[in-house]
Every structure is written in structure tokens, then in C-alpha cells.
C-alpha positions in Angstrom: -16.1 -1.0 28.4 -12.9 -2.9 28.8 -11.6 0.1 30.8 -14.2 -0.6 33.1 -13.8 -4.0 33.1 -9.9 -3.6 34.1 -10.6 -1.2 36.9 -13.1 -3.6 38.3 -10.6 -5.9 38.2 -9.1 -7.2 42.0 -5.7 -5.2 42.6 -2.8 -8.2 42.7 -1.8 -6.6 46.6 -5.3 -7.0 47.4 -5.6 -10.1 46.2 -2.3 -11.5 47.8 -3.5 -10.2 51.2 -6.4 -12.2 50.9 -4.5 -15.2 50.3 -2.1 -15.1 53.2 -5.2 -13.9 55.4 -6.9 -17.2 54.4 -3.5 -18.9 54.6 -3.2 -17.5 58.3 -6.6 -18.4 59.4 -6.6 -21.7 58.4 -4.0 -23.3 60.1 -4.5 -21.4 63.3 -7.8 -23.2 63.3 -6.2 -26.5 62.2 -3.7 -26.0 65.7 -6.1 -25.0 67.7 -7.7 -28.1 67.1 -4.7 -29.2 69.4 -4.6 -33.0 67.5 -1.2 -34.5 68.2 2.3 -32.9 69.1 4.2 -33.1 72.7 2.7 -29.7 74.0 0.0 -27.6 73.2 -0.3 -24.6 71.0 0.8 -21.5 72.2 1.3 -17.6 71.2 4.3 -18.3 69.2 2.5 -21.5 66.8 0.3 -18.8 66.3 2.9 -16.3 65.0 4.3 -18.5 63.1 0.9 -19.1 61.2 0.5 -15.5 60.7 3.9 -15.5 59.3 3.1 -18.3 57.3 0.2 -16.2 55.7 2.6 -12.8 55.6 4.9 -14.7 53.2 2.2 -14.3 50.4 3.1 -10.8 49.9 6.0 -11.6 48.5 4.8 -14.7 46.3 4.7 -12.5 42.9 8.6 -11.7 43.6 9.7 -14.4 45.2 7.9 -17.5 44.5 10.6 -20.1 44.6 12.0 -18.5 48.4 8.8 -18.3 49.3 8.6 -21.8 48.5 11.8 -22.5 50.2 10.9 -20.7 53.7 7.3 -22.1 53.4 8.3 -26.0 53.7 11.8 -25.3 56.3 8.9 -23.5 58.5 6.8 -26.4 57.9 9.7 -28.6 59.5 10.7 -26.1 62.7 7.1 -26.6 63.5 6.8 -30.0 63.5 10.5 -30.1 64.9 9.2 -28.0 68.1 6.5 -30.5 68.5 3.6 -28.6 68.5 0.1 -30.3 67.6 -0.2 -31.8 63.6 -1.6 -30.0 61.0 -1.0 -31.6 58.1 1.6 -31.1 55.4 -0.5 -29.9 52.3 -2.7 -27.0 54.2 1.0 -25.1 55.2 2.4 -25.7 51.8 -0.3 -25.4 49.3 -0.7 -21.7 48.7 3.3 -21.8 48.4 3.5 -24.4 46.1 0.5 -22.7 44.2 2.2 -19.6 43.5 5.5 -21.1 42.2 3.7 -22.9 39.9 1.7 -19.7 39.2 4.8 -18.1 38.3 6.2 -21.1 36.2 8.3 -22.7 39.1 6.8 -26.2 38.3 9.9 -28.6 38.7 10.6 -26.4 42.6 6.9 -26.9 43.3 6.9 -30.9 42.8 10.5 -30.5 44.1 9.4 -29.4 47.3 5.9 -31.2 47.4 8.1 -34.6 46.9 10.6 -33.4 49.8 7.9 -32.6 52.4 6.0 -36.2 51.2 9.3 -37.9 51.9 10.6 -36.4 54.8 7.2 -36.7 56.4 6.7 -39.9 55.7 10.2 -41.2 56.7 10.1 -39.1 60.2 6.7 -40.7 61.3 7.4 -44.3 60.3 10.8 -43.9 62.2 9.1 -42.7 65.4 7.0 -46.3 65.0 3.7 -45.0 63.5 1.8 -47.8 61.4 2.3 -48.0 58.4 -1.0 -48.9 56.7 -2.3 -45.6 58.3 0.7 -43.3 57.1 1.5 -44.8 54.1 -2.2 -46.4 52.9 -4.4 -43.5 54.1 -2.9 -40.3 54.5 -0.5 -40.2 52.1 -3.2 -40.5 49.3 -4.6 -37.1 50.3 -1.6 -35.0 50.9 -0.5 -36.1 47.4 -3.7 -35.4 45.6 -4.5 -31.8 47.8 -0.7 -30.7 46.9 -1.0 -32.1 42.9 -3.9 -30.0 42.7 -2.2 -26.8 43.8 -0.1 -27.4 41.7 -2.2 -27.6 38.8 -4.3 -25.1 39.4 -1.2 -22.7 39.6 -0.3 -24.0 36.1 -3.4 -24.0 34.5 -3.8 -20.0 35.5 -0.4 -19.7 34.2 -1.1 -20.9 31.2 -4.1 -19.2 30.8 -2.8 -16.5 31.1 -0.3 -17.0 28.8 -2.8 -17.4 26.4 -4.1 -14.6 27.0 -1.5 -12.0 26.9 -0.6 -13.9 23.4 -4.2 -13.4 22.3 -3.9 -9.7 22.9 -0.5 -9.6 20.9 -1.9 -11.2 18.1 -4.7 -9.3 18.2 -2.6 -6.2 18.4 -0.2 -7.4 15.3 -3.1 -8.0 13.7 -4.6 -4.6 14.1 -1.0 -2.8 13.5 -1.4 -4.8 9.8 -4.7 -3.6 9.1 -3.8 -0.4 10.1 0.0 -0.9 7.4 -2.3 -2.0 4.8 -5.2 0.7 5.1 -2.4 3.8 5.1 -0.4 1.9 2.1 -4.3 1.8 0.3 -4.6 5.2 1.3 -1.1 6.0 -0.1 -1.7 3.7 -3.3 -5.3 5.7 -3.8 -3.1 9.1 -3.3 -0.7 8.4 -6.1 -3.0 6.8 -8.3 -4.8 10.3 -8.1 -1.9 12.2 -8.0 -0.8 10.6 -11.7 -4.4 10.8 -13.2 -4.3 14.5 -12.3 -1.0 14.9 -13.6 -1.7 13.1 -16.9 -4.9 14.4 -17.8 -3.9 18.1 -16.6 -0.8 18.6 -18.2 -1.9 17.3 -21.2 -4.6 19.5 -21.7 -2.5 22.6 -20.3 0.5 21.7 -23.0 -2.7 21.5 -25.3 -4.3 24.9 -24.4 -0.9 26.6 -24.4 0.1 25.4 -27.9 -3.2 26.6 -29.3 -3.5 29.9 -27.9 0.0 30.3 -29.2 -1.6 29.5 -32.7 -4.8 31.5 -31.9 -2.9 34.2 -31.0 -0.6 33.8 -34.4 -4.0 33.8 -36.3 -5.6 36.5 -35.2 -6.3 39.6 -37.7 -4.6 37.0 -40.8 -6.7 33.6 -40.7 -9.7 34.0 -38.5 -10.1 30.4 -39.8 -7.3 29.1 -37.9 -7.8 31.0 -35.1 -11.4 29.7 -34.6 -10.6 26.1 -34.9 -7.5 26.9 -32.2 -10.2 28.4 -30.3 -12.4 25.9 -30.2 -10.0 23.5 -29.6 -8.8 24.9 -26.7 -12.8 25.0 -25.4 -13.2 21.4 -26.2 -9.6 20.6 -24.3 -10.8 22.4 -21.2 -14.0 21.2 -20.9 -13.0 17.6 -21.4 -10.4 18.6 -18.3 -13.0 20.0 -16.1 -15.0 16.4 -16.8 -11.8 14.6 -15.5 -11.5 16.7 -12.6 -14.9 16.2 -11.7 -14.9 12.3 -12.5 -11.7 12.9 -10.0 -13.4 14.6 -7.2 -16.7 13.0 -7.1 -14.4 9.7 -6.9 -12.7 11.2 -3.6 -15.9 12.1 -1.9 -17.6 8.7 -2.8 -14.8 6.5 -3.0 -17.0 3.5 -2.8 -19.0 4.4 -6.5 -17.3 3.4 -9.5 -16.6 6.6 -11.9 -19.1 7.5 -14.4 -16.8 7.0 -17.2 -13.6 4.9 -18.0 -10.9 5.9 -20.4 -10.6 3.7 -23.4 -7.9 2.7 -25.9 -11.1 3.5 -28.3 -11.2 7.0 -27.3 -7.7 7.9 -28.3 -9.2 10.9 -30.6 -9.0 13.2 -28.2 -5.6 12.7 -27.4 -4.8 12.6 -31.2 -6.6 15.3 -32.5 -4.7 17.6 -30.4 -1.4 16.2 -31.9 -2.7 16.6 -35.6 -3.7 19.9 -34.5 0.1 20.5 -33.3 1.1 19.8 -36.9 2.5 16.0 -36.4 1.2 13.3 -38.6 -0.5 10.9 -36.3 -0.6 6.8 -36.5 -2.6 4.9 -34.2 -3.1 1.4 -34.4 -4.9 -0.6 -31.3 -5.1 -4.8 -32.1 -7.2 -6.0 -29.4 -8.7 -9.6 -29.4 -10.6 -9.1 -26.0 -12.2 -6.9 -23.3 -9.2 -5.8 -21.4 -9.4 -5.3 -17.7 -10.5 -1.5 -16.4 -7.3 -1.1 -14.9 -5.2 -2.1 -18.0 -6.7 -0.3 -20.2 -6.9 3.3 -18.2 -3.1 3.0 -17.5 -2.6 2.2 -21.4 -4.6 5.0 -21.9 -2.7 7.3 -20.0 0.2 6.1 -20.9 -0.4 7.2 -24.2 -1.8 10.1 -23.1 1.1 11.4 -21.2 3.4 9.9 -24.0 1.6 12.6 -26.3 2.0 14.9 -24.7 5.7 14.9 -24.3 6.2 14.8 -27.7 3.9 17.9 -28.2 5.8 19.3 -25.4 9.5 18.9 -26.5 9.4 17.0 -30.1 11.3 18.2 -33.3 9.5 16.0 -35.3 6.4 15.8 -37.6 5.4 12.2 -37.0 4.1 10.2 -34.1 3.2 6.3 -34.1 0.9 5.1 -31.8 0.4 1.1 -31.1 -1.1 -1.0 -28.5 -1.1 -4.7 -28.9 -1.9 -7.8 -27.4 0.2 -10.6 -27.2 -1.1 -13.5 -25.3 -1.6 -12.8 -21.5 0.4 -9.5 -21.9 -0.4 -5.7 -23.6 2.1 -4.2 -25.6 2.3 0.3 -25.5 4.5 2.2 -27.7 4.5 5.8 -28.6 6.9 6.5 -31.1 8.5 9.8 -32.6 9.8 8.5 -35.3 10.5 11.7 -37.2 13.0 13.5 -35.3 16.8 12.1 -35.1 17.6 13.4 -31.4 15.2 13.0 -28.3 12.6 15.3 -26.9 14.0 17.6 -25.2 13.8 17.6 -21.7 11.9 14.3 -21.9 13.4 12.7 -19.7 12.6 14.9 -17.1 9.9 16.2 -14.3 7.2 13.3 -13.4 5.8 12.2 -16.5 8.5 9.6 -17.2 8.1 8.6 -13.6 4.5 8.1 -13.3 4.1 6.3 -16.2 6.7 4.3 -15.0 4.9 3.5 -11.6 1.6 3.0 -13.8 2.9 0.0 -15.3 4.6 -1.3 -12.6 1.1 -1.4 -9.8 -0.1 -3.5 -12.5 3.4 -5.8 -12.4 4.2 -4.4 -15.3 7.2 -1.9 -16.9 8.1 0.5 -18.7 11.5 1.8 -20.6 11.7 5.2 -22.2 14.8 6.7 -24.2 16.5 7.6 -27.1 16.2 5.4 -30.4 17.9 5.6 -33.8 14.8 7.4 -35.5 13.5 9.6 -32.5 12.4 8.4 -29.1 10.1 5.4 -27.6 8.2 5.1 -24.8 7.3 0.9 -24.5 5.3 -0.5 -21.6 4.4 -3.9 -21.5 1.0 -4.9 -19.3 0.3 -8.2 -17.9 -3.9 -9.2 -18.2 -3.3 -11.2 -15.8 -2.8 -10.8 -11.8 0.8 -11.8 -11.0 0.7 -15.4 -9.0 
């Protein structure tokens, strides 16, 4: 629809023809109303009013020469003494389109000259006064001030306008900034969910069928419980990545189930099952917000899973406590002397990392004297 209404629009050549047409035909009926002057009109007053007209072609380029030629023209004429016609009708589509174009102090500029020079030519060749001054002068002034401010007023609508459409433009370009950057946030968030909850359960499954496999034919016991851990371990993953992609195809719902700091068994029972002595303590006064409490969850999660990954050690700590407006997250190995190797490496550091801090949070990870740490502090509350 606005493509139509812009081709409907009238062409700026066709409209500038139509103005110096009018502009032409006007005064060639005001001097061949043959009021005034020494002689009578004749071919070449006539030509000059069609030139008078012609000079609106080139009003959009030229305003302030059009201007210019528009009121020296004005004074040949009257200088070759042809019949009056006024000074605003010549000059008012001239001083229209310089104000049009912004050119308001050479508009007034040129509507004061003509006043002046007009009036001070006729009082000097002994015309009254009272009838100059008192009653024509009135409406030359008023016809020319309102060309002049209806070429401003269409300026500055205009104006307007185009700086409507650039705000509405900057405005759009935002929303369209802050729906990829959504989009993008959305992405990652998914990305690190997947990542979390899929190589934990893969460093889960591997370790077990190694155990499975070990068990097999000497403790059909061990083997069974490996088994069925590794059953549980998927299964629980297919639920995630369902959760996962019924979230992507109804982005709108809420997911059917949120991780909790109070379902940390899974994550620990795959540790105790790795052989490491597992201590979990969670001291938590209130309801922590969903967000919070699913990156604290996977934070642990993916802290786990590290250590089950590339730990020496036999024990793991587990804590998660709340201090005032903030949640404190530490996974601890406190029972090897030298870090997990290659702990420090691939994304699960990173994404952890950038878990805590979409929440205006952080997160430090590295070496201690009894093993290694992984801390993240949470704000509860929405940075101000």
C-alpha cells in the first residue's frame, strides 16, 4: 500500500510545470488587463511572462537565482513601462520556492527590496501617498508574507517527515538488533544446556560400560547395576533432549520440568558410582528464581562431570549457599593434589562461565592447594 501511495504521488517535474504554467497565465491576464504603464502590452510583455513561468523549472536547483532573476525581471518590466501588475503576483511563486528550499532570510530579503524599491519609485514620480503607502502596500505585504510561509511551513513539514521515517527506521533496525541478539542469547542458552546435560551423561555412559564391560563373566552384580545405570543415564538424557526440542518448536510454553538444586541425585549418584565419595550440602532460605537455580544446577552438573572426566581423586564436595541477595556454587575435588587433567579445556569451563555471567554473575575455576574449585557466585536479584 505505501508503494502505491508513492507512485500516485505527483512527479516533482510535473508538478513544477504546473506552477510556472499557472505562474505564466496569470500575469498575462493581469497585463492584458492593460491598467497603467506608458504603452500597451505587446508580444514581448508576453514573453517575458512566459519566461517568468519557465523559471519554475529550475526552482528545486536554483531557488535563491531564481529568486534573484524573478525580482530584476520584475524591475525591467516596470522599467520598460508596460501596464502594472502588481509586485506580489510576479514574485510570489519565487519567493515561495526559496522558502521551500530553506532560503528564508533571501526570500524576506527580496520581498523587502521589491516593497521598497516600489514604493520609493512611485512616491518619486508624485503618486499619493495615502493610496501607495495606506492601501496597497497592506496587501502586497500580506500576499508576499504568506508565500513565504506557506513555503516554510511545507518545509518544515516535510522535515518532519523525513525525520519521522528515520526514527521509525532506527527504531525498526533496534528491534530488529535486539530480536537477532534474543535469537542468539536463546541459541547459546541451548547450545550450553545441550552441552551440559549431554556430555555429562556420555562421560557417564562411557565410564560404566567400561565397568560393565570389566564385570562381565566375574561380578554379574556389578555389571547389572553398571547396566542399569547406564539405562537410567540415557533415558534421563533423551527426557532433556526432548524438554529441549519441544522448547524450540513451542518457544512460547514453559518446559515441563525445571532442574532443581533438590535433584542433585542424579548427578551424584553417577559420581558415587565412579567410586568418589560425594558431599553435597544446599542451604537455601528461599525459593530461588527459575533461572538461578537451572544455571546452579548445571553448573554443578558440568562441574561433575569434569571431575569424573579427568579427576585423580576419591572425594568431591558439593555446596551451594545463600548469602543475602547472592548464591554461592562450589564443586570441589578436594582429594587429589594436582588439577583435573585437561580441565581447563574444551567448552565446559566456558559455558559455565557465560552461565553465570547472563545472570551478572561469575565464575573462577583453577587449581587449589587440595585439588581443584570451580566457585560461581549468582546474584537473586536483577542488576539495577
Amino acid at each position: 500500500m505505501a508503494g502505491q501511495s508513492t507512485q500516485r504521488r505527483v512527479r516533482p517535474w510535473v508538478a513544477d510545470v504546473l506552477l510556472g504554467a499557472g505562474v505564466a497565465v496569470t500575469v498575462s491576464i493581469v497585463i492584458t488587463a492593460n491598467e497603467g504603464g506608458r504603452h500597451g502590452p505587446d508580444h514581448l510583455a508576453y514573453l517575458w511572462a512566459v519566461g517568468l513561468g519557465a523559471l519554475m523549472l529550475a526552482r528545486r536547483r536554483y531557488p535563491v537565482v531564481v529568486l534573484a532573476v524573478s525580482v530584476l525581471g520584475l524591475f525591467a518590466y516596470y522599467a520598460a513601462g508596460y501596464p502594472a501588475i502588481g509586485l506580489a503576483v510576479p514574485v510570489a511563486a519565487a519567493l515561495f520556492s526559496a522558502a521551500e528550499h530553506g532560503r528564508i532570510a533571501a526570500s524576506v530579503a527580496a520581498a523587502v527590496l521589491v516593497i521598497v524599491v516600489s514604493v520609493v519609485f512611485r512616491l518619486a514620480e508624485g503618486q499619493d501617498f495615502s493610496f501607495v503607502v495606506g492601501y496597497e502596500l497592506a496587501g502586497h505585504v500580506l500576499l508576499m508574507g504568506a508565500a513565504i510561509a506557506l513555503g516554510d511551513s511545507l518545509r518544515s513539514r516535510r522535515a518532519a517527515q523525513a525525520d519521522a521515517r528515520r526514527i521509525a527506521e532506527l527504531t525498526e533496525a533496534r528491534y530488529r538488533q535486539e530480536a537477532q541478539s534474543r535469537l542468539r542469547d536463546e541459541r547459546m542458552a541451548i547450545a550450553r544446556d545441550l552441552h551440559d546435560s549431554l556430555g555429562h551423561t556420555t562421560s557417564v555412559i562411557a565410564l560404566h560400560a567400561d565397568v560393565a564391560q570389566e564385570a562381565l563373566g566375574r561380578d554379574e552384580a556389578a555389571a547389572r547395576s553398571a547396566l542399569e545405570l547406564i539405562r537410567s543415564t540415557a533415558r534421563r538424557s533423551m527426557d532433556d533432549l526432548r524438554r529441549t526440542v519441544t522448547l524450540l518448536r513451542s518457544p512460547g510454553d514453559p518446559p515441563r520440568t525445571v532442574v532443581s538444586l533438590t535433584n542433585l541425585d542424579a548427578v551424584t549418584r553417577a559420581a558415587s558410582a565412579a567410586g568418589f565419595d560425594v558431599d553435597v550440602r544446599v542451604a537455601v532460605d528461599t525459593p530461588l528464581p527459575a533461572p538461578v537455580e537451572a544455571a546452579a544446577f548445571r553448573i554443578v552438573q558440568e562441574a561433575v562431570t569434569n571431575v569424573v572426566r579427568h579427576s585423580a581423586g576419591s572425594r568431591v564436595e558439593i555446596r551451594a549457599e545463600q548469602h543475602d541477595d547472592q548464591l554461592t556454587v562450589t564443586v570441589s575435588d578436594t582429594g587429589s593434589e594436582r588439577p583435573p587433567v585437561g580441565a581447563g579445556f574444551g567448552h565446559g569451563i566456558a559455558g559455565m562461565r557465560e552461565r553465570a555471567e547472563s545472570l551478572g554473575g561469575t565464575l573462577t575455576a583453577g587449581h587449589r592447594q587440595t585439588g581443584f574449585e570451580v566457585r560461581a557466585m549468582l546474584p537473586l536479584r536483577e542488576p539495577t
